[in-house]
C-alpha positions, 0 to 999 in steps of 0.5 A: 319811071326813075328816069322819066321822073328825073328828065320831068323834075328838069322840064318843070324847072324849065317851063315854070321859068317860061310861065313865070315870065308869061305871067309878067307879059300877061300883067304888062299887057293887062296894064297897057291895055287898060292905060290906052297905050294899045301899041305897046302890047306887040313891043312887050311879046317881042321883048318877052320873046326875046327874054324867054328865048335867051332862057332856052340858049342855056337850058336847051344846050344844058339838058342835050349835052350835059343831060346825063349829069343833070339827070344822075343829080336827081337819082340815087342809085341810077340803072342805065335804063332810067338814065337812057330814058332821062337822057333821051326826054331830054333831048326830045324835048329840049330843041323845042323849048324854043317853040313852047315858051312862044306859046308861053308867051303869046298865052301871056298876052291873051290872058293879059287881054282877057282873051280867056276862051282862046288862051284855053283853046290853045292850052287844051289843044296842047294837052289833048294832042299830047295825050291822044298822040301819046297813046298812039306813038307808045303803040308804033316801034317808038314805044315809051318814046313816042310818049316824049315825042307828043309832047314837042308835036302838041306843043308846036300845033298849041303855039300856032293856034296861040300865036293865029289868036294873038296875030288875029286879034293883035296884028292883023286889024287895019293899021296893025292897030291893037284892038279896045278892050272891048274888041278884044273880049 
């Protein structure tokens, strides 16, 4: 648990970052769409693509080769057990920052977009996945690492289905044009 708790408080830095600035493409999509300037909402998930993926460069190579360090820094009195299992959350999942904070980002553009019944459909696909998957990976020989192994599983299917509802609605009309307000609700 005290490696777990650690390799978790290390994620969440992560991820609030990438929510932060989904935050930032959701209000810049909101205001885009409301000022008519529609082509402007695909500029706006590049450049945020771009912004959260330079963020995943250094966590992502941080928390796989320095993870040990990282993860001691959050423990008092660490057991190589709670360190191996900090350590190896870590690893699982930082690879896949890349995927998640594109969904993050597309998540962004949805909520901007008033496209709620999609944004949650994508958000609670990922979190069903990973708790039905956690359940059945911690029952195979990967034990309380297939735990850490749902997570990059949901996170990956949860952007495809955010990433389908933004091309849907945002990429794929007749011209590539970006659909009225109105289409989009």
């Amino acid at each position: 648990m005290a490696g777990y708790s650690a390799g978790v408080k290390l994620n969440n830095l992560v991820i609030t970052s990438f929510t932060t600035l989904a935050n930032g493409i959701s209000n810049y999509t909101a205001q885009n769409i409301g000022a008519g300037k529609r082509e402007r909402v695909r500029q706006g998930l590049r450049a945020g693509h771009k912004m959260v993926w330079l963020l995943c460069v250094p966590f992502c190579l941080l928390y796989f080769f320095a993870g040990e360090a990282l993860v001691r820094f959050f423990m008092d009195d660490p057991t190589e057990q709670a360190l191996r299992t900090g350590i190896v959350f870590l690893r699982i999942l930082s690879p896949f920052y890349f995927v998640v904070s594109a969904k993050l980002a597309a998540d962004g553009v949805l909520r901007g977009a008033g496209m709620m019944r999609q944004f949650m459909t994508a958000t609670f696909t990922d979190l069903i996945l990973r708790v039905m998957l956690a359940i059945l990976l911690s029952r195979t020989a990967l034990q309380s690492t297939g735990i850490w192994c749902a997570w990059p599983i949901g996170w990956v299917i949860a952007t495809g289905v955010s990433l389908l509802f933004y091309r849907k609605a945002f990429v794929s009309l007749p011209g590539n044009t970006v659909p009225s307000r109105e289409r989009v609700e």
